[in-house]
N, C-alpha and C positions, 0 to 999 in steps of 0.2 A: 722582567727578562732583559738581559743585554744585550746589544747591539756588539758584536765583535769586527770589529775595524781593520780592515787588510790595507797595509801600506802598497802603495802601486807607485810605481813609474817613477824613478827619481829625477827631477827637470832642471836641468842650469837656467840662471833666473841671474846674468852677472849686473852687479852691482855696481858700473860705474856711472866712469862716466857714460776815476769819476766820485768821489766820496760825497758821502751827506749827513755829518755829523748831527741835525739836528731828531731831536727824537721825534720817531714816527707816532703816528696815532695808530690805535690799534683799535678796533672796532667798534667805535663808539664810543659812550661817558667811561666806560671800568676801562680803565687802559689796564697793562700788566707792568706800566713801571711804578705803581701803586704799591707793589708786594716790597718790601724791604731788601728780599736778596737779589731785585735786577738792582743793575751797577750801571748799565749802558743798554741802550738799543740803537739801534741804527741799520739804515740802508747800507751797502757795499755800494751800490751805484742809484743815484733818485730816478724813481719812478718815471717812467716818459722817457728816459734819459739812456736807454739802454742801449748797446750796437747789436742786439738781436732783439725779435718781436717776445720771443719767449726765453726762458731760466727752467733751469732744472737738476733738480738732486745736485744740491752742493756739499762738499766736506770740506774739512776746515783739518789744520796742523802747526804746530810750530816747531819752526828750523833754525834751530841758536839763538833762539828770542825772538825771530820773525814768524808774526801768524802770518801763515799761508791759506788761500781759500781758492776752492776751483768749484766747478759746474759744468754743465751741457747747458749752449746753446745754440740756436738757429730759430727758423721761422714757427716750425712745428718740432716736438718730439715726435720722432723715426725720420724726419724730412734729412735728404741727402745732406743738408749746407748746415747739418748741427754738427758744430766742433764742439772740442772743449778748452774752457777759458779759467784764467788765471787774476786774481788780485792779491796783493801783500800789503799787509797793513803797514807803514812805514810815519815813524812820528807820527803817532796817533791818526793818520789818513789812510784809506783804503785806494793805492793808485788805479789808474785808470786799466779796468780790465782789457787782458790780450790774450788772442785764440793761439793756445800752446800747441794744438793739437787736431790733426781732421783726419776723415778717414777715406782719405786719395790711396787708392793701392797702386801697383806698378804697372798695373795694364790702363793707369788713368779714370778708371770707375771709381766713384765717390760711396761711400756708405752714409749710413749717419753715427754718429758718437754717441755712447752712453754713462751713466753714473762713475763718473772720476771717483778714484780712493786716494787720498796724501796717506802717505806715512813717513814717520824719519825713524828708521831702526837706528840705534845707540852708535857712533861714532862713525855713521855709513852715509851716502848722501839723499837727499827727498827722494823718496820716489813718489810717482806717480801713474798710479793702474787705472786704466779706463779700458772698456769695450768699443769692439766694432763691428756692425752688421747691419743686415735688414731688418731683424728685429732678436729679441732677446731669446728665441727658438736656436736661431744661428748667428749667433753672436761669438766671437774671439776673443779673448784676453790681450792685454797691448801694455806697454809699460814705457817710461822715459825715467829721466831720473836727472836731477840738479844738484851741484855740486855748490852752489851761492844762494841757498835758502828761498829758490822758484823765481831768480830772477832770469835765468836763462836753462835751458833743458837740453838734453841727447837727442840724438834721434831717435825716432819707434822704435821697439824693438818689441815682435811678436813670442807671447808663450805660447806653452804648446799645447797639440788640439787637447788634452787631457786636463791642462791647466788652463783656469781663468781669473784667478786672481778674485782677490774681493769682491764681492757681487757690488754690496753697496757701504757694507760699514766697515771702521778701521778692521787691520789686524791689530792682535796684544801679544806682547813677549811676555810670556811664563817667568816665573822666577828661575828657572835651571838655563835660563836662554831663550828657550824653544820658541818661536813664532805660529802663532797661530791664525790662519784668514778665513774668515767664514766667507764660504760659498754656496751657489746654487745651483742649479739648472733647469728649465724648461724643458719640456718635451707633451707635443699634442696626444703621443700615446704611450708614456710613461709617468703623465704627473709633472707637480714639481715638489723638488728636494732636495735636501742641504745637504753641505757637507763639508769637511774641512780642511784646508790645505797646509799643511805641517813644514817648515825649515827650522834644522838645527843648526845651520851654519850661517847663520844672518842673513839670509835671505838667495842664498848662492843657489841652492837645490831646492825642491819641492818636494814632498809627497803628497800624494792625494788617499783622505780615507773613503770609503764605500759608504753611499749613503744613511743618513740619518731618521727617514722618514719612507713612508712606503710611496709616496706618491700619490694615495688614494684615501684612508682613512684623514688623513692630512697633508691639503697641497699645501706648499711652504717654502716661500724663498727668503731670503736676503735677514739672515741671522745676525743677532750682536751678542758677544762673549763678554760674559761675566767671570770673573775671576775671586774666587773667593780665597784663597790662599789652601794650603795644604792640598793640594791635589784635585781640588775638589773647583769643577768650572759649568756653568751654566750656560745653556745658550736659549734667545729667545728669538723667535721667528714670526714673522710677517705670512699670516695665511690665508685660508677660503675660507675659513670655516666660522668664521665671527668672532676668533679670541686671538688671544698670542700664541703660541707653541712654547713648549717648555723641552728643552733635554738637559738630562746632570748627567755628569761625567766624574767620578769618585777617584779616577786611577793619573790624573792629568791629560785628560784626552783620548788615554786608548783605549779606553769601551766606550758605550753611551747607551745609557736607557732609551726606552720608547719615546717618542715625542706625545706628550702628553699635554693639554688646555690649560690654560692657567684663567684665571679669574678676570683677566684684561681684556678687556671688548675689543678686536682689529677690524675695520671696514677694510680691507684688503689692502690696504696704507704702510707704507714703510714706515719703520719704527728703528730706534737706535739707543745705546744703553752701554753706562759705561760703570766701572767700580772704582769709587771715589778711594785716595790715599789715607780715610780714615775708616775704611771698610763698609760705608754705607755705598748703597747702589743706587743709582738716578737713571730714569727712564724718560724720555721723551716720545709721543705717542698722537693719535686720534682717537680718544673715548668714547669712538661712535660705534653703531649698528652694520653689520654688514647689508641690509636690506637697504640702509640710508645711504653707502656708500657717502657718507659724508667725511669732509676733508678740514674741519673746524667744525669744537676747539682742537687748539693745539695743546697739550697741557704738558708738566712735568708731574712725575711719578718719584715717588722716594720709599725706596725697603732695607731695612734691616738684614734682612735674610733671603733676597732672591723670591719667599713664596708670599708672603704679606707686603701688599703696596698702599700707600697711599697720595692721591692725590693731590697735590700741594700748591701747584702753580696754573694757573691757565694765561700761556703765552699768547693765545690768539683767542679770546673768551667769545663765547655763545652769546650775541644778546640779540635784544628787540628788533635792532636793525640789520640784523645778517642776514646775508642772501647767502644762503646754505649751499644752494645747487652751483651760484656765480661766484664764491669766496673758498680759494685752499690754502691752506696752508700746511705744508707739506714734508716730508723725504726730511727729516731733522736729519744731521750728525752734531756729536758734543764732543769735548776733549778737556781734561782738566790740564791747566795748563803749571808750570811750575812752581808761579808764584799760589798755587790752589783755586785760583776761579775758574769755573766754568766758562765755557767759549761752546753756543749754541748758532747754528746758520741751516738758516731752514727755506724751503722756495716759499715766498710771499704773492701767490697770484700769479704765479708766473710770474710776473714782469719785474721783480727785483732780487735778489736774498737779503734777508735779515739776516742780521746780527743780535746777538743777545749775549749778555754777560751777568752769570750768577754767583754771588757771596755762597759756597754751600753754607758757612755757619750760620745761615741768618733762613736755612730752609726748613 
């Protein structure tokens, strides 16, 4: 059965205006720069060394040849003093991270910040979507945008209550143009449920479709868009239920099947997924148990076709000496960048993000 998608509410959206290069160890004797296709790992900022106690959910982008990377930090996730912070890779160094962003509103009450999105639509300037609330129940969509590749930013500019912008993974431009953002929402007595946020005019309007999920046979937030070409798009979501979520979309997004389980185990863990320039699909993920709630390994996922995955890489490996309950590693985002490597930044325990870089041909 199909989901039939009602366009809502069209929303202006205007579009203007510490490094440590040496390689980490990764959890004991297997490290993961063992595998052939890492190219690099490294911290953003060393360990111990951070201007907040805690990191969280970073994504990563590049702007004219500058990777850009951002996150939520402060003392705790939800605490009032979590902004969000900015690094650029610059001559092969990740500068020293700065808080672009907090969530001071005008009567002077602070929030805390949530999961930053980069994206650079095609000849438009960085933006950057992040939330703001007391928690992700009542949380707001917020946006900035850079005009010099994240080295300086607008000021906030709130969406509207309807719109919140990427929950946590990129959006993808359609081949016809179209942008696509995968979203979510909360709610204590509606479930959670995806859904997606459509611009045909580079990012200027919004639409929002009706959601994708019922809320209750599968709760399910924070979606990543697969892109198979010919009209044909996948999405896979983060849910309660112990797997990934799966919806196909056959028409370019304006219907969508049921959300259906796929084969991939989710401990209730962010997950992110992108479709490689030579049509294969990479997934990065937590292959664990939803009763383990366990946040390592970290691993990467590779498929031909969206429903057959295999396992290929473990970025943050299982072994002897893991303290399962004391080690996460977390909230990946990936981006293939021009030159074709992968660019992976994942939270490392809190207290850093990693960096990771893969050769796809060598996966």
């Amino acid at each position: 059965m199909l989901i039939w998608t009602k366009y809502l509410l069209a929303i202006p959206l205007l579009i203007s205006a510490g490094s440590c290069k040496e390689q980490p160890k990764v959890n004991g004797s297997e490290t993961a720069d063992k595998h052939p296709a890492i190219t690099l790992e490294e911290y953003i900022y060393p360990i111990g060394q951070g201007l907040t106690p805690q990191c969280h959910a970073p994504t990563i982008d590049v702007s004219n040849g500058t990777i850009v990377a951002s996150w939520f930090g402060g003392t705790e996730e939800k605490n009032n003093d979590v902004g969000i912070w900015v690094s650029r890779k610059i001559e092969d160094k990740w500068t020293t991270p700065v808080e672009v962003a907090n969530g001071v509103e005008e009567d002077g009450i602070r929030y805390p910040c949530w999961n930053p999105v980069l994206f650079k639509p095609e000849n438009k300037p960085l933006i950057l979507f992040y939330k703001v609330g007391p928690d992700p129940l009542y949380w707001w969509g917020m946006y900035k945008t850079s005009e010099d590749d994240g080295l300086s930013w607008s000021a906030p500019s709130r969406l509207a209550d309807s719109i919140l912008g990427p929950i946590k993974n990129r959006p993808v431009t359609l081949s016809n143009g179209d942008i696509l953002s995968p979203s979510s929402t909360e709610s204590e007595t509606e479930g959670h449920k995806i859904h997606l946020e459509r611009s045909v005019d580079f990012g200027k309007t919004w639409t929002k479709t009706a959601p994708l999920n019922d809320g209750k046979t599968f709760k399910a937030i924070q979606p990543a868009i697969l892109d198979h070409g010919k009209d044909t798009i996948q999405l896979l979501s983060r849910t309660y239920q112990g797997t990934i979520g799966q919806n196909w979309s056959y028409d370019g997004g304006l219907t969508w099947s049921e959300m259906t389980a796929t084969s991939l185990p989710n401990p209730d863990s962010g997950i992110d997924a992108i479709t490689l320039k030579d049509g294969r699909h990479v997934l990065i993920y937590n292959p664990t148990t939803i009763e383990s709630e366990d946040r390592v390994p970290l691993s990467v996922g590779l498929s031909q076709d969206g429903k057959s995955w295999k396992r290929v890489l473990d970025l943050e490996p299982l072994t002897a000496t893991t303290d399962k309950k004391g080690e996460e590693y977390s909230y990946p985002t990936l981006i293939q960048t021009p030159d074709g490597m992968i660019h992976i930044v994942y939270t490392w325990n809190r207290k850093t993000v990693k960096h990771v870089v893969l050769d796809p041909e060598k996966l």
